[in-house]
VOMI-986754 format. One record per residue (C-alpha): residue number from 1; residue in one letter; y, x, z. Coordinates in pm, 1 decimal, decimal comma, padded with zeros to 6 digits, m for minus. Last residue first. Layout:
REM VOMI-986754
{site NUM a {Y X Z}}
...
END
This chain:
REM VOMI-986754
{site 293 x {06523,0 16310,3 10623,8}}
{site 292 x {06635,5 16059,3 10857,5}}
{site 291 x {06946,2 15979,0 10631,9}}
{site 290 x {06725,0 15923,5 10293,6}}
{site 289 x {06499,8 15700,0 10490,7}}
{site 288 x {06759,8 15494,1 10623,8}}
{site 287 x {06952,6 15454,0 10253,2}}
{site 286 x {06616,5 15377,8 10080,9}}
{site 285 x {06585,8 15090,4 10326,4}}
{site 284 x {06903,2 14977,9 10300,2}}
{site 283 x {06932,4 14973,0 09943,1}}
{site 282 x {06557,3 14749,2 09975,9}}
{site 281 x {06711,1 14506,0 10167,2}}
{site 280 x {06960,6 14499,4 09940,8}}
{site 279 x {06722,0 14451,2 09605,7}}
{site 278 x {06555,0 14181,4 09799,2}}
{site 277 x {06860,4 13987,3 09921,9}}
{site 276 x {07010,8 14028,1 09542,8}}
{site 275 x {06627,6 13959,8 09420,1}}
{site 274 x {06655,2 13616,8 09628,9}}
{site 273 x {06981,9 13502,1 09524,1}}
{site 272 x {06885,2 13582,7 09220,5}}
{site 271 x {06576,7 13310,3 09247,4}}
{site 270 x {06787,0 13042,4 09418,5}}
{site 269 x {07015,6 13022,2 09132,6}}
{site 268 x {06741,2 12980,0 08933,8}}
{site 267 x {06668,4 13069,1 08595,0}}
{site 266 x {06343,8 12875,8 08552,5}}
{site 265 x {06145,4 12676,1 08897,8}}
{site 264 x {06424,1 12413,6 08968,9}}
{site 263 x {06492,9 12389,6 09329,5}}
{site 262 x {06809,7 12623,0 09426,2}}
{site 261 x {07065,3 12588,3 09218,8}}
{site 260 x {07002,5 12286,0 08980,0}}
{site 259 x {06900,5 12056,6 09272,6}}
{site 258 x {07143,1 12181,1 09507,6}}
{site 257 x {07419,8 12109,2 09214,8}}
{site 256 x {07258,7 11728,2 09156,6}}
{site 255 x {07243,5 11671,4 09543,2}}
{site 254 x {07588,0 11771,4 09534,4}}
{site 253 x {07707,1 11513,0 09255,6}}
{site 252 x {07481,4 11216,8 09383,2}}
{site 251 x {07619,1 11286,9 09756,5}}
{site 250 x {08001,1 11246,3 09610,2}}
{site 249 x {07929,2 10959,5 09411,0}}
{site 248 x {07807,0 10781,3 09747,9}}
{site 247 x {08137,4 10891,5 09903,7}}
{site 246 x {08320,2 10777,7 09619,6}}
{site 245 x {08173,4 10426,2 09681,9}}
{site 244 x {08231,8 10436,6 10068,7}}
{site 243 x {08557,0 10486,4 10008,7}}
{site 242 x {08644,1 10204,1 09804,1}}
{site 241 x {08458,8 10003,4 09988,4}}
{site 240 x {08682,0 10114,0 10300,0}}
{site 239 x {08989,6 10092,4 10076,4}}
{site 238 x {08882,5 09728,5 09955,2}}
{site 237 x {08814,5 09676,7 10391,3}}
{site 236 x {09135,1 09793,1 10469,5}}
{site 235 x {09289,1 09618,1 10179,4}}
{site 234 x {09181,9 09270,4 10273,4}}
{site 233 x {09294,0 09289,5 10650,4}}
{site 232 x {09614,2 09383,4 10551,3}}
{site 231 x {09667,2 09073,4 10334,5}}
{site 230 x {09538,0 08846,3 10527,5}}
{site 229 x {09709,1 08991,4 10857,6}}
{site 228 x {10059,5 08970,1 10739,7}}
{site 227 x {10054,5 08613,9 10672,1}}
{site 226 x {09846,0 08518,9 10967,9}}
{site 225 x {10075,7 08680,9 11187,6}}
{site 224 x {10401,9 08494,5 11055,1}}
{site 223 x {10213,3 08187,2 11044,5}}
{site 222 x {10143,4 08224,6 11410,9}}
{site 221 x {10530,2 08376,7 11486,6}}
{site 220 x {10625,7 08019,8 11315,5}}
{site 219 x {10429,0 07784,1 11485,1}}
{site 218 x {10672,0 07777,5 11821,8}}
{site 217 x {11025,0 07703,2 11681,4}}
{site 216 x {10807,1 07431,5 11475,6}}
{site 215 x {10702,7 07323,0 11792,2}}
{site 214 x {11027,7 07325,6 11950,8}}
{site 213 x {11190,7 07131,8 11662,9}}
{site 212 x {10921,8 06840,7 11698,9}}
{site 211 x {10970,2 06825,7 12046,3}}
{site 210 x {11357,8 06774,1 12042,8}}
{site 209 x {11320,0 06519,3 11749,9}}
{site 208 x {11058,1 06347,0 11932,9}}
{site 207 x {11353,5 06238,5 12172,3}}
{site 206 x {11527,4 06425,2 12384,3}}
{site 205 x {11617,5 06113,4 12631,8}}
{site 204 x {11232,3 06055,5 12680,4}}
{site 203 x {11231,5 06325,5 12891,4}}
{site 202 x {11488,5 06572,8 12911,6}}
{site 201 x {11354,2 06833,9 13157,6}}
{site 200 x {11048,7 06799,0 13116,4}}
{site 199 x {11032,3 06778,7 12774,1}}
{site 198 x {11272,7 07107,6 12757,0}}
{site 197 x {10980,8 07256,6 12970,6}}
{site 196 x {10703,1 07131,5 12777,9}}
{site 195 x {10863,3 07345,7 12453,1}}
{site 194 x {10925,2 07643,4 12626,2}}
{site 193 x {10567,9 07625,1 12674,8}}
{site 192 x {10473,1 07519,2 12383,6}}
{site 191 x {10730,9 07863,6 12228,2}}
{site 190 x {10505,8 08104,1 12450,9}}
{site 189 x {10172,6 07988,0 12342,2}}
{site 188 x {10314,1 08035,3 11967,5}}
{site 187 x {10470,3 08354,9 12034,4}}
{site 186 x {10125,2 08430,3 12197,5}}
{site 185 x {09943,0 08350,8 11890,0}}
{site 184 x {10155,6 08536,7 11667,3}}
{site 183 x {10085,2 08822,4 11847,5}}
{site 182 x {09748,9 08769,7 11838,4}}
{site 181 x {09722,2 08667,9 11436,4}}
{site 180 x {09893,0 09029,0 11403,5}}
{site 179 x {09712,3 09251,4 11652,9}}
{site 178 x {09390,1 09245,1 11416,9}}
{site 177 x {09546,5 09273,3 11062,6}}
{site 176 x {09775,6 09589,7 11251,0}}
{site 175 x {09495,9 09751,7 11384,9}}
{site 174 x {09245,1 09697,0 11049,8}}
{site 173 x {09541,0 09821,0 10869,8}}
{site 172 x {09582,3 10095,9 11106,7}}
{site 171 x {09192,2 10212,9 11057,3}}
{site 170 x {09257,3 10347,2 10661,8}}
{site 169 x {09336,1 10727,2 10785,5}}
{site 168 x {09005,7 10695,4 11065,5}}
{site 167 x {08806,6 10591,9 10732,6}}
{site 166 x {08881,7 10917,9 10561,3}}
{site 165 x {08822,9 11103,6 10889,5}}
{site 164 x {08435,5 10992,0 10906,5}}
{site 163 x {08407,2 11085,6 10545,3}}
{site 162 x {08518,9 11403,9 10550,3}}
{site 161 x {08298,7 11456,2 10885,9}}
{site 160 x {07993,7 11307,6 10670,5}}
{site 159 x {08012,8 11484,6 10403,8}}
{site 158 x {08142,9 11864,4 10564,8}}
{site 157 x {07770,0 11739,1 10758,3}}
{site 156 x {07559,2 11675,7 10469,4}}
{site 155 x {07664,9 12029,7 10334,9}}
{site 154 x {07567,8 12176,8 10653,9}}
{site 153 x {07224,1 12011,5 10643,5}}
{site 152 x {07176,1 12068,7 10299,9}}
{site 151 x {07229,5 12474,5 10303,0}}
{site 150 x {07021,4 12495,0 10673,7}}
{site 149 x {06739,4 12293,3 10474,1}}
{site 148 x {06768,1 12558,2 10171,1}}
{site 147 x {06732,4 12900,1 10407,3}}
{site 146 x {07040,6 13108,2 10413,3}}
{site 145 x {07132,9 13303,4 10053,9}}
{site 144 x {07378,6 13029,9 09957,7}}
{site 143 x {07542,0 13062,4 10270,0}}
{site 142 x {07950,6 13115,6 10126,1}}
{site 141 x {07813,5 12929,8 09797,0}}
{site 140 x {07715,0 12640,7 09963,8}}
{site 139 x {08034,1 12615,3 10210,3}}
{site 138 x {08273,1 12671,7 09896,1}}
{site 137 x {08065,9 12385,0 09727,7}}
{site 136 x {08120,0 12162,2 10007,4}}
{site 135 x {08463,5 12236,7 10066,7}}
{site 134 x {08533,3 12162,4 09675,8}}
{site 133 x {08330,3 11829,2 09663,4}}
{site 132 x {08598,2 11712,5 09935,4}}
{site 131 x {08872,8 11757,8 09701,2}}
{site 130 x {09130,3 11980,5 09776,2}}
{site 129 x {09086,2 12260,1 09474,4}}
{site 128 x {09265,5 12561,8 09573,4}}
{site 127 x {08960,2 12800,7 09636,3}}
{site 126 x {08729,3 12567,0 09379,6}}
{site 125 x {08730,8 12826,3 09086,6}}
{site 124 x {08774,4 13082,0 09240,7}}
{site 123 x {08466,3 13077,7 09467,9}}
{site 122 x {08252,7 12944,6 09123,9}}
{site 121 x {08410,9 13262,6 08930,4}}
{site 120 x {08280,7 13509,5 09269,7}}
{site 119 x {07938,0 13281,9 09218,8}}
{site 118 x {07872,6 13393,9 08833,7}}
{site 117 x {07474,1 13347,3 08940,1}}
{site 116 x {07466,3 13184,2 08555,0}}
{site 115 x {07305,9 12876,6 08756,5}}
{site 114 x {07630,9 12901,6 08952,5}}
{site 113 x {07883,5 12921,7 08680,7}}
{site 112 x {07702,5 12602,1 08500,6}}
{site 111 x {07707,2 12370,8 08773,4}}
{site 110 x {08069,7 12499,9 08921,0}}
{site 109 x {08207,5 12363,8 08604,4}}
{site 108 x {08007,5 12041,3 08559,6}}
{site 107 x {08121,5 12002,5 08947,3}}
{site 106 x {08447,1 12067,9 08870,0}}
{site 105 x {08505,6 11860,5 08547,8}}
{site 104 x {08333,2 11544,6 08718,5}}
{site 103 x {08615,8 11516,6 08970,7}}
{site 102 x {08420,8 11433,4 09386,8}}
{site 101 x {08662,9 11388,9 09661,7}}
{site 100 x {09029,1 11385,0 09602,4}}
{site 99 x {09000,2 11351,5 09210,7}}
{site 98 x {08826,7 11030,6 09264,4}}
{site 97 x {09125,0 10893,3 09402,5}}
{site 96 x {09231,9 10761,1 09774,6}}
{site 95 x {09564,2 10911,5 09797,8}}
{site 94 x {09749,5 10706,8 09607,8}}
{site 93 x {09613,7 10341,4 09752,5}}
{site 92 x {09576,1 10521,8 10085,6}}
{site 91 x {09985,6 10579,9 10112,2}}
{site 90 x {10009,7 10265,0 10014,5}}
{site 89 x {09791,8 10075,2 10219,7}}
{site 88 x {09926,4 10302,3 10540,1}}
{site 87 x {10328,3 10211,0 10467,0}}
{site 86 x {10233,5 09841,5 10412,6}}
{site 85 x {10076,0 09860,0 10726,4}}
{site 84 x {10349,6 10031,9 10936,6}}
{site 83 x {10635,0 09808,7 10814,0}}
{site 82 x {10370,4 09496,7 10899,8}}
{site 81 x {10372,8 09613,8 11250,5}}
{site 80 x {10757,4 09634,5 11254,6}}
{site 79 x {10739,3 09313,0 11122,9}}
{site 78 x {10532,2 09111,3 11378,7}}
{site 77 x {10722,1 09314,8 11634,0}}
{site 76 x {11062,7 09129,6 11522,6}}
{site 75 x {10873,2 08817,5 11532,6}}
{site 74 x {10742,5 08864,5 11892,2}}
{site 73 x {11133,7 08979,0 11971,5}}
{site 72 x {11212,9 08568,3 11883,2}}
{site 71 x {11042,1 08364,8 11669,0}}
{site 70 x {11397,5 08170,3 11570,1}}
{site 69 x {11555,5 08464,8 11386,1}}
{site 68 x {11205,9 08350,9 11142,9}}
{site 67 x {11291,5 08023,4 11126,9}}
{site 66 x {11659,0 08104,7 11004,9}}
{site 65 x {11478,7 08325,7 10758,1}}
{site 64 x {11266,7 08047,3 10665,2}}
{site 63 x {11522,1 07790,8 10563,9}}
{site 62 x {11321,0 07502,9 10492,6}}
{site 61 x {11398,6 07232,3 10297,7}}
{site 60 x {11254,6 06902,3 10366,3}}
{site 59 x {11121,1 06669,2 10080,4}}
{site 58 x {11093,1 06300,4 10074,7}}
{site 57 x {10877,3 06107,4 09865,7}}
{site 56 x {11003,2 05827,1 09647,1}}
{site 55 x {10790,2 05460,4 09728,7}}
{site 54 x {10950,1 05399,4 10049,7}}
{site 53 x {11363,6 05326,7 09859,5}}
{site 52 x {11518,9 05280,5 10213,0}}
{site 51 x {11514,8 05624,8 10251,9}}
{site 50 x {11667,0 05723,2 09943,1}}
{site 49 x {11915,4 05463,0 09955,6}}
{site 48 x {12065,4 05563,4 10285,7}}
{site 47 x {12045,4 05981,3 10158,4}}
{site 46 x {12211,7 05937,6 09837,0}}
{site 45 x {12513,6 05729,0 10083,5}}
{site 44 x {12466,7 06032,2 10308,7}}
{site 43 x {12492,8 06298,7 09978,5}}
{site 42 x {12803,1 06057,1 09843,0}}
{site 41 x {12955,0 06103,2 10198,6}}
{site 40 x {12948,6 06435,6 10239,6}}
{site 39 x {13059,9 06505,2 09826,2}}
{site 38 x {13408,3 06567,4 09842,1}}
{site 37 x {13401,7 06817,4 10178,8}}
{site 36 x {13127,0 07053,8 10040,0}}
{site 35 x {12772,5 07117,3 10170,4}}
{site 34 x {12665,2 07463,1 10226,5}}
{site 33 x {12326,3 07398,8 10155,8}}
{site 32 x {12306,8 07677,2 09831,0}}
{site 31 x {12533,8 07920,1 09986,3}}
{site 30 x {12305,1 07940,3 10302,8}}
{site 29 x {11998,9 07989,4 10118,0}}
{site 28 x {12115,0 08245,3 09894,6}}
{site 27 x {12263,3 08445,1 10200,2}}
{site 26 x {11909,3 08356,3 10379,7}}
{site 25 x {11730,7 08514,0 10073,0}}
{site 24 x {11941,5 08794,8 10055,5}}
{site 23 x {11914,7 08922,4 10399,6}}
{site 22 x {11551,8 08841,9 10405,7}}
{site 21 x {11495,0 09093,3 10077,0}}
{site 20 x {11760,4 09358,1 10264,6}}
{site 19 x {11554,1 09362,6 10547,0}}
{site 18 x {11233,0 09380,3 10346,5}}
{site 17 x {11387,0 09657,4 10136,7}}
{site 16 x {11509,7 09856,9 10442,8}}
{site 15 x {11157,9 09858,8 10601,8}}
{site 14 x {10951,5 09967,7 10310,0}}
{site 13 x {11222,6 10274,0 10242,7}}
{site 12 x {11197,6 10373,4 10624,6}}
{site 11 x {10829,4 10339,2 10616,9}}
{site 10 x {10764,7 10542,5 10322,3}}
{site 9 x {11005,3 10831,1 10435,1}}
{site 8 x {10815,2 10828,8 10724,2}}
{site 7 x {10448,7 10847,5 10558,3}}
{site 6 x {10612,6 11112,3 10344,4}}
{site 5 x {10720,5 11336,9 10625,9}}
{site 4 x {10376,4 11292,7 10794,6}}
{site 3 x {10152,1 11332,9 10559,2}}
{site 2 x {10057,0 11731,8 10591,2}}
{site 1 x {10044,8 11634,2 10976,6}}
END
């Protein structure tokens, strides 16, 4: 929910520059094959001799925001789609850092406080910290005098949940690379269709002309889709990489701090925790015996 606010701000913004970017480029295109009065029938003489002239190539223009008012609603959805993805990547771009799940500094830091036993400096030290290395080491310290396999197992677990939601955050790109070519797809199924229909109706009076522009009336939601879905489809899985390689450096850094806590045999961690349990057990003890006497 944290996200929220900025995730809509993001959108908005996203959405308003790639209106304004088609806006300009069909203004642009417009002004540039406006065709003036004086020069009509120089371009269609230009035109006569080009095409009787086989050996020069001819090229077609295309005015692809014009195309794209052609796709219809399913184009409209195409972009809303691509709105939200562009939104997600870069939210996940900033957010997915090394500082947000394992810095060096803190675990050096919390290293060397908690073989010293200093554990209220270690609690301070990651109480405002919100990288995923700081839940972990909050949870170890909280039940550092519990038995070692309950300490790794519930360690392993803040991992893997953190982990688990981390990839949920990055799973819209996946959506939107994944409804994309299908949308597109079924603009294109829809446009042959309209297309077979105007055939049927004209016949051989339309022409190949008529056909021709109700294909390419038809293609254009598919390339749409594919055009969106590359892209997205590539950063979901370089964030998911991503992920899964500070994940990785996450386990090496808290395998090193259980390994420097509570398994080395000199100056221990593990070992005062065990003469603080000892020496309360034994306060507690003394404190009985003193009150039945």
């Amino acid at each position: 929910m944290r996200f929220l606010p900025f995730r809509l701000v993001l959108f908005s913004v996203t959405f308003l520059l790639i209106l304004l970017f088609f806006a300009q480029r069909h203004q642009v295109f417009a002004q540039d094959q406006a065709p003036d009065q004086e020069t009509v029938q120089t371009d269609t003489n230009a035109t006569t001799d080009v095409a009787l002239d086989s050996n020069q190539p001819i090229e077609a223009e295309i005015d692809w925001i014009a195309e794209l008012y052609k796709g219809g609603l399913i184009v409209v959805a195409q972009l809303i789609l691509s709105v939200v993805g562009v939104g997600v990547a870069i939210q996940r771009l900033i957010h997915i850092r090394q500082r947000n799940f394992a810095p060096l500094d803190l675990v050096e830091q919390a290293m060397e406080l908690g073989e010293k036993g200093r554990w209220r400096e270690v609690e301070e030290l990651v109480e405002n910290d919100p990288s995923v290395v700081a839940k972990i080491i909050r949870f170890i310290s909280d039940h550092r005098h519990n038995e070692l396999q309950h300490i790794q197992q519930g360690a392993g677990d803040i991992g893997v949940r953190e982990m688990r939601h981390e990839l949920q955050r990055v799973y819209p790109l996946a959506v939107v690379g994944s409804l994309e070519p299908l949308l597109g797809l079924l603009g294109t199924m829809i446009g042959m269709i309209e297309a077979f229909a105007l055939v049927a109706i004209y016949g051989d009076e339309g022409g190949a002309s008529l056909l021709a522009d109700s294909i390419a009336k038809a293609l254009i939601t598919t390339a749409v889709g594919l055009a969106i879905a590359i892209p997205a489809m590539g950063i979901y899985y370089y964030l998911k990489q991503r992920i899964m390689g500070y994940m990785a450096d996450l386990e090496t850094s808290i395998e090193g701090l259980i390994d420097a806590w509570f398994l080395k045999p000199i100056g221990t961690a593990r070992a005062r925790a065990k003469q603080i349990k000892l020496a309360e057990k034994q306060a507690k003890r003394s404190s009985s015996s003193t009150s039945k006497h």
